[in-house]
N, C-alpha and C positions, 0 to 999 in steps of 0.2 A: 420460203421459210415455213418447219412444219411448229406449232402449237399444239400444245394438250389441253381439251380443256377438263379434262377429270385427271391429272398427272397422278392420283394414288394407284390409280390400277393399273399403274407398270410395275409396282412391286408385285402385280399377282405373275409375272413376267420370270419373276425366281422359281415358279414351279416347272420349266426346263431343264430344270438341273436332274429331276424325276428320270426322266427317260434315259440321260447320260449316267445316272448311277446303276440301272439296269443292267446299262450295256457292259458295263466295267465288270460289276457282279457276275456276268453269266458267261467270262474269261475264262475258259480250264485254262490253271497251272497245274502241272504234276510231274512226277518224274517220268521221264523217257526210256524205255527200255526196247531193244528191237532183239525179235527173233531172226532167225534165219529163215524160217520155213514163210515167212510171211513179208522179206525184205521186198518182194518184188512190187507187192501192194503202194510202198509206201509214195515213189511218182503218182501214182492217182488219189492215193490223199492230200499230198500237197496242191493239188488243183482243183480238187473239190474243197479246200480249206480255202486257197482267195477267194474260192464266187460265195464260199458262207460269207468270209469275212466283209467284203463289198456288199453283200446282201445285208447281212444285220448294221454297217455301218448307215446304209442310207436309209432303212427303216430310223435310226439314232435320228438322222438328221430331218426325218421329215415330221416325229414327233416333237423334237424340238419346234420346229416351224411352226407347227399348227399350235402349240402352247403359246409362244412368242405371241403369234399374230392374233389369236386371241384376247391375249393381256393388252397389246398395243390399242384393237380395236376399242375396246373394255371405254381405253381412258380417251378417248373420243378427239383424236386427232385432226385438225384442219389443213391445209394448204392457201399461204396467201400467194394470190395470183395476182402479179401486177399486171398494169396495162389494161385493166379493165374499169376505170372508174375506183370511187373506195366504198368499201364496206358500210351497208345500212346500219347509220349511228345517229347515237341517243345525244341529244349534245345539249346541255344549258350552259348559256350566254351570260358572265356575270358582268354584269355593266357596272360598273363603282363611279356613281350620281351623287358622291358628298361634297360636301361645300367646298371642298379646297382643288375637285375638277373645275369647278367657273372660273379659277386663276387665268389671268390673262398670259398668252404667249407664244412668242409669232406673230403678236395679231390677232389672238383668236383665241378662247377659252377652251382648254384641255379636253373638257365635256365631248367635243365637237370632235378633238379627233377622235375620241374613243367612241364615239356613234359610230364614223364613218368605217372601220373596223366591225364594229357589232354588225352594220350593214353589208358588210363583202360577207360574213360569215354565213349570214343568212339566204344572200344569192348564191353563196355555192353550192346548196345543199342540191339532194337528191331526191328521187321523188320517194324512195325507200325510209330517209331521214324522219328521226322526228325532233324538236326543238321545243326550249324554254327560255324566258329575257327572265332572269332574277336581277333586281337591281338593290341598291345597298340602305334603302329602306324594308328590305323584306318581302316586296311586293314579285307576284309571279305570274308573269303573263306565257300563256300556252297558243298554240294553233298555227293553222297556215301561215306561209312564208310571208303573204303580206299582210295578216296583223300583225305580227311580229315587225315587218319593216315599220309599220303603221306608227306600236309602242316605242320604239326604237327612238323616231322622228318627234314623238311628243314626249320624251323624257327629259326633265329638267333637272338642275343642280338643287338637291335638298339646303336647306335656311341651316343642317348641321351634319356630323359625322355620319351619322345612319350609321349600319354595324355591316360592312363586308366582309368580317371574316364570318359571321350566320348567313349572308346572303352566297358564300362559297358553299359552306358547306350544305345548303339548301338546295343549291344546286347540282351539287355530289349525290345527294340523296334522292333526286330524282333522276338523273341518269340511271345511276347503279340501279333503280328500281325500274328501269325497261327490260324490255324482252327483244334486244335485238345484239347483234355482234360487238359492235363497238361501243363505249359509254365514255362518253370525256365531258373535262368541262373546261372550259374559255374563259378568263378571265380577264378584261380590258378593268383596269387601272393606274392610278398617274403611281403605284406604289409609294405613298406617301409612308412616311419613315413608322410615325405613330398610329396608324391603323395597320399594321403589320408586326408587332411585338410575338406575338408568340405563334407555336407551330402550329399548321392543322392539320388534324389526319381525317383523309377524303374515302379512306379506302380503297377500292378495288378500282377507280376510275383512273381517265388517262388526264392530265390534267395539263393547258396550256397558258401560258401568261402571257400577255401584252404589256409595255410600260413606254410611253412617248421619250423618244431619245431626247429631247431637249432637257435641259435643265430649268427647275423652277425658278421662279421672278422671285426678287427678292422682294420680303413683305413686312408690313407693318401693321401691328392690332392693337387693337386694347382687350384684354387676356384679364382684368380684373377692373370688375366697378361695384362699391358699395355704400351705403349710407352710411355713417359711425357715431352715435347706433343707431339704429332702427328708426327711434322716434327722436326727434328734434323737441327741444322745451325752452325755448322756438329753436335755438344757438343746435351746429349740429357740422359734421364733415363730413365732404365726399374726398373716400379714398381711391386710389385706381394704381393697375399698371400696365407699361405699354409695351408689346414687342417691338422691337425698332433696332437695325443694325447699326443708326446711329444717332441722330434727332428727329423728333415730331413736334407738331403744332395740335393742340389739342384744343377742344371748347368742352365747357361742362355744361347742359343746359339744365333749367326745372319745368318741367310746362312748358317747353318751347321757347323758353325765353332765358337767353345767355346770361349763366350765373357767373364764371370765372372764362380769361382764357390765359394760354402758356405754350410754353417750349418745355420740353423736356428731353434728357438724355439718355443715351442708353441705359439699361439697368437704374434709372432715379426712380422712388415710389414718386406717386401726385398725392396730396395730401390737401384738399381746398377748405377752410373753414368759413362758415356761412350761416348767416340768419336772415333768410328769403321771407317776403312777405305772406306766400300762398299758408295756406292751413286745413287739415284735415290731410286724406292719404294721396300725394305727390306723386307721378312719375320724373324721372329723368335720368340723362344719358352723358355720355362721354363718348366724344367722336373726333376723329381723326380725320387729315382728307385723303381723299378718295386715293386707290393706289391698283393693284394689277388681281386684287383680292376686296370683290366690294364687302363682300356679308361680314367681314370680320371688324367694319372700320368702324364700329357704333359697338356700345353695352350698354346695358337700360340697369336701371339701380329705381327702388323705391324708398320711400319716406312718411311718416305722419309729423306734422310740424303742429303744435299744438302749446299749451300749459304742461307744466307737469303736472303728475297726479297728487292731490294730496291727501296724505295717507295718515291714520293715526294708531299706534303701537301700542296694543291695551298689554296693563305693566305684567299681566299673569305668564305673557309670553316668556320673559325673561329679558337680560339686557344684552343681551347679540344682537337682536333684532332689530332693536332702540338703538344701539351701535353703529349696524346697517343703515338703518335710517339717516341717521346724520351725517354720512359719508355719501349719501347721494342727493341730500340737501344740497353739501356741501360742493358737489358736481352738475348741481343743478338738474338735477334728474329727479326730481322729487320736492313735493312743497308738507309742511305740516298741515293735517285738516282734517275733514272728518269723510272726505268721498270714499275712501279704501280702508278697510277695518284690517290688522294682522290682532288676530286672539284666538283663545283657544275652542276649538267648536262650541262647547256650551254654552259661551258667553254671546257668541256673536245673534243677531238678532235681524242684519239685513244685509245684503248684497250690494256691492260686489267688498271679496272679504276673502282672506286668506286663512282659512280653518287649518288649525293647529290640535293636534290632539291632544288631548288633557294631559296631567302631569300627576293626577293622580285616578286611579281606575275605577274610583267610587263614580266620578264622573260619569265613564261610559254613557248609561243610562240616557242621563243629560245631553250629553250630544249627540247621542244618535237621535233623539228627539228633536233637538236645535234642527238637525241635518232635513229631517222630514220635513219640518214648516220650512225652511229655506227652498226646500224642493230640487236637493241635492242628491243625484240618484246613488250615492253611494252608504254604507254603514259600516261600522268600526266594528271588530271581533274583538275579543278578549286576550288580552297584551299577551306578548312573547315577551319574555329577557334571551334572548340569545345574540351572539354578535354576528350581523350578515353583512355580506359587503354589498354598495349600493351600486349602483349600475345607471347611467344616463339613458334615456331613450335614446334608439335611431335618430338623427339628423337634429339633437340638441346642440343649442350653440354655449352652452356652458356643460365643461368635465366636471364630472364628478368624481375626479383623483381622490384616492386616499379616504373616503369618505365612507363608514361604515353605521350599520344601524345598531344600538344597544337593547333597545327595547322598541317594539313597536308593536303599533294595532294592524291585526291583517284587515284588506280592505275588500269588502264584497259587493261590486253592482247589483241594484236593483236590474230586473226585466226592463229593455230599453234607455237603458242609461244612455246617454251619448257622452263622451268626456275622451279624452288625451291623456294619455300616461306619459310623466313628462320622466318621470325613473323608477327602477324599483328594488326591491332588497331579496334579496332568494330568488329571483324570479318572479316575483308579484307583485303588483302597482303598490308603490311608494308615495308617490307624489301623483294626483292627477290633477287633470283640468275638465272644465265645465263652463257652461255660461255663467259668468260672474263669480266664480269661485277658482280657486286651487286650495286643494286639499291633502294637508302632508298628516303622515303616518305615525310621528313619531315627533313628541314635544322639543320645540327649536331648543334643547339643552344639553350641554356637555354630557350629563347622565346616561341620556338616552341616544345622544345621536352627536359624532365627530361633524356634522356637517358647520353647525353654527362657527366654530372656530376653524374652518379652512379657508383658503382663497377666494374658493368659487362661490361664499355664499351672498357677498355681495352683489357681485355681477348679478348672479340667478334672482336675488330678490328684486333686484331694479329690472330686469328684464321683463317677471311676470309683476310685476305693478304696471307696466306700460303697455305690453304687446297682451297680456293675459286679461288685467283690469283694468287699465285707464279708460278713457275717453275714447270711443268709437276702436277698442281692443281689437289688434290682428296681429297675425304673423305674414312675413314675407317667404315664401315659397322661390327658391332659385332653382331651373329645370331647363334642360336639354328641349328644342324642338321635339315635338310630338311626343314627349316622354309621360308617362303614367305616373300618375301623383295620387296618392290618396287625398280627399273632399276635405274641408276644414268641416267639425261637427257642425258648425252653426252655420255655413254659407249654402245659400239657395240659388244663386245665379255669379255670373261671372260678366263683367261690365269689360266689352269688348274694345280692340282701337277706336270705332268709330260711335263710339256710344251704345251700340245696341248690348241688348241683354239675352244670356245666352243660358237658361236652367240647367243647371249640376245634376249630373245622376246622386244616387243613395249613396255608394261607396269609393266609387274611384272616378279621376278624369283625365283626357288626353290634353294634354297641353297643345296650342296651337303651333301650328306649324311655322308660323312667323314672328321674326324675335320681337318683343315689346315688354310692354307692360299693361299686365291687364288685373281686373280689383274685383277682387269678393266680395259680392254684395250679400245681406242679410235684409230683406223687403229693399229700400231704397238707399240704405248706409253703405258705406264701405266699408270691410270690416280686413282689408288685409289685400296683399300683394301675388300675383304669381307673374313673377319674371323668367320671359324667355330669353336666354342668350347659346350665340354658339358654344359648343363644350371649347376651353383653350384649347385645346392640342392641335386641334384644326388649323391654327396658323401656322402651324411649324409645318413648311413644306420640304421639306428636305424628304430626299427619294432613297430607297433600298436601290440597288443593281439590280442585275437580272439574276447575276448568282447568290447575290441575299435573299431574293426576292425567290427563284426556284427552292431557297432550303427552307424557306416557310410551312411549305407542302409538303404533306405526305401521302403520297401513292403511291399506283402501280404505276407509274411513268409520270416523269414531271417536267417541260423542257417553258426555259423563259426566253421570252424573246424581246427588243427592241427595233427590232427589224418587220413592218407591217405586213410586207409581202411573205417573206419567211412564215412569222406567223399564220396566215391565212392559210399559205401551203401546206403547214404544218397538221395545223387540223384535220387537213382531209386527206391525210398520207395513206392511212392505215387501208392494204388493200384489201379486194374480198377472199372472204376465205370458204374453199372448197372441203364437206367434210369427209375424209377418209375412210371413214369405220368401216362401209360397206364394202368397198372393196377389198379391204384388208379381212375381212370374214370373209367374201369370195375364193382369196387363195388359200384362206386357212381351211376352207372345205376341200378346195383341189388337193391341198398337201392329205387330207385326212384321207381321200378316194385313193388317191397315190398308195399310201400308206399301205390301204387295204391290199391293193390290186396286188402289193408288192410282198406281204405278211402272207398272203393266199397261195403264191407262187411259191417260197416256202415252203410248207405246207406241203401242195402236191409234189415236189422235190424230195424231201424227208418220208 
């Protein structure tokens, strides 16, 4: 089979057409007239008319040829030549290492056969070959055949999804970018349903799938665990839910030590209500037994089990506030007292305190001075009246539906402020957060701001009295394995499974790679949760085919397979290829000498 690898330069292949309109052109037609005195001539012109005509034909045909085979050469044709081995190829190896390969089946975790595939791939190569192991963490191992067997043999099932459809195209990307004949790339995965949602385009690569013909085990998880809410005052629930095709046995624990157990059906929430003795910030878990999927059969949940705060509503606030108050008395989520102040910034005088901006502008002044001695890095500009609509920060657990600003103070950090933007109005911090404070932009009153009379504003004020200001105040962080979280302002180390202590960079950190629960510490407190769990979708094992699974892909060639030996064959099909050009210039030179020899003859004829 012949290939182009430049196919434009056979249009230059149109300029043949040159030499045959010549030919046409340079046709006498005219009328025919014969004398007498000259009839005798006319046999020896009909004989010297066929060897013209045979003459300027094959001149026709031989500049044809030498145009043709130029353009052909141009666009740089190869020949694959079977039977010789196959063509020196670029090949990265996509290994898909997420949690739902350790399924057990057969006997044996999925993982295992997709190595022993990665492994034949790697022994057939060539000495010409060159190779890549992308696995579905990101990671990209290069070199000889046996580091690569090496990585191969120590690659383990990741604690969560990892992302294989980046780890393809990673691997697209480094083929396509060799400099050898062939570029493909190999994909060994169980094709689970949900790591395969949408298409990818690989480009100009030849692209191969693996998928284990077996169908997956049927599996049971638990897909949802969480504290309700955050902080216990002591009284508090753990909610969950479980995958299951039909019943499970489930235990809750806190610390290790079994708080509820049950049965549950398919599709029933768990709902456990509980006032456990521990105090201060809690992990604990909900677990299933063991099943053909170990990583998924535990979720970790955290908690601070504690007093409520008690909080006192200076009256200038207005009576929403005071409203709010007594509905989470009344919830037991809050005590009367004087530990948490809600007033308006001027008034307040110590921390922790929820600064409310003045209600009348004369103030200003006053509270941007209250703000300085508090040592609140932020200060109030001079009111707007216009209507903006509010906006929740990223990863708030209270909407801000419907809720819009009427009047508000724009807010300006000082250099070095650290604080949390918990929402804002136009695009600029509304509400922030700081050690011992949250600071809103605009007086909690109908006038100025729809917030106090919506839904949300309950919840959000019981949320930041407890996780913002209470007693030993944090947030709980919920995160994928090794996933990237931004640093709480105030946390300095991260209090590991095994007690050790592990210093937080400046801005951002990796969650660890194994699921638990692990606590932000601030010097020796704990100020807060970051729980690891696998992402849900990982339990749903359920597989694409090979022909869902090949329309995933987009390239220049896409072929899925179930079949190991096929696929193995498959990749090293493509034979080598010998390139033409040279010798198709060769006869384009003979045709153009031809030509001459033949236009010269001509010539001395005429």
């Amino acid at each position: 089979m012949i290939d182009f690898l430049a196919p434009l330069w056979l249009i230059a292949a149109g300029a043949a057409a040159v030499p045959l309109l010549l030919h046409l052109l340079r046709r006498r037609i005219g009328a025919r007239v014969e004398f007498p005195a000259v009839r005798y001539l006319a046999r020896a012109e009909r004989e010297h008319s066929r060897k013209l005509k045979l003459r300027n034909l094959l001149l026709m045909l031989l500049r044809i040829a030498a145009v043709v085979l130029v353009a052909a050469a141009a666009a740089r044709p190869v020949l694959r030549v079977s039977g010789a081995g196959h063509a020196p190829t670029a090949l990265a190896i996509v290994l898909d290492n997420s949690l739902s390969t350790s399924a057990i089946v057969g006997g044996r975790p999925v993982l295992e056969e997709l190595r022993l595939r990665a492994t034949r791939l790697v022994r057939g190569a060539g000495a010409g070959d060159r190779m890549w192991l992308v696995t579905a963490d990101g990671v990209v191992r290069g070199g000889p055949p046996g580091a690569l067997l090496d990585a191969i043999g120590r690659t383990e099932p990741l604690a969560g999804a990892g992302d294989v459809a980046d780890a393809v195209r990673r691997g697209a990307a480094l083929a396509a970018s060799a400099a050898l004949p062939e570029r493909e790339v190999a994909v060994l995965t169980d094709a689970q349903a949900t790591a395969w949602r949408d298409p990818l385009s690989l480009g100009g690569v030849t692209a191969f799938v693996y998928r284990p013909r077996a169908d997956p085990p049927p599996n049971r998880a638990v897909v949802e665990a969480a504290a309700q809410p955050v902080r216990w005052t002591p009284r508090g629930a753990v909610s969950a839910r479980v995958l299951t095709p039909d019943s499970a046995t489930y235990r809750i624990t806190m610390e290790g030590r079994t708080l509820a157990r049950g049965t549950v059906a398919r599709d029933e929430p768990i709902l456990v209500r509980a006032a456990p003795p521990e105090r201060g910030w809690t992990a604990g878990s909900v677990e299933l037994e063991p099943d053909e999927l170990r990583g998924d059969d535990a979720r970790w949940f955290a908690t601070w089990i504690g007093p409520a705060p008690a909080v006192h509503i200076d009256s200038a606030v207005g009576p929403f506030a005071a409203n709010a108050l007594d509905a989470l008395v009344a919830a037991d989520r809050a005590r009367v007292g004087g530990d948490v102040v809600v007033a308006p910034a001027d008034a307040v005088t110590k921390l922790p305190a929820v600064l409310v901006a003045p209600a009348d502008p004369v103030r200003l002044g006053a509270a941007n001075r209250a703000l300085d001695r508090l040592g609140v890095g932020w200060r109030l500009g001079a009111p707007r009246r216009v209507e903006t609509a509010v906006r929740a920060a990223p990863g708030s657990s209270v909407p801000f539906a419907d809720v819009t600003a009427l009047v508000r103070y724009p807010l300006t950090p000082l250099p070095g402020a650290r604080a949390d933007t918990l929402a804002t109005a136009g695009g600029e911090p509304w509400i922030v957060s700081g050690p011992g404070y949250v600071l809103v932009a605009s007086p909690l009153t109908p006038d100025a701001t729809t917030f106090p009379v919506r839904a949300a504003f309950v919840p959000w004020l019981g949320d930041v009295l407890s996780q913002r200001l209470g007693a030993d105040a944090g947030t709980v962080v919920d995160v994928a394995p090794a996933a990237v979280v931004a640093r709480p302002h105030d946390a300095d180390a991260l209090e590991l499974a095994a007690g050790e202590r592990q210093a937080l960079p400046d801005d951002s950190l990796t969650a660890p790679e194994r699921p638990g629960t692990y606590f932000f510490l601030h010097g020796a407190t704990r100020m807060g949760a970051l729980v690891v769990n696998v992402e849900p979708d990982e339990s749903r094992l359920e597989r694409l085919d090979t022909t869902a699974l090949a329309s995933r892909l987009r390239a220049r060639h896409v072929a899925a397979s179930d079949d190991g030996a096929r696929f193995t064959s498959a990749v090293y099909a493509s034979a080598p290829r010998r390139p033409l050009a040279a010798p198709l210039l060769a006869v384009a030179l003979v045709a153009l000498v031809a030509e001459s020899v033949v236009a010269g003859g001509a010539r001395r004829s005429a």
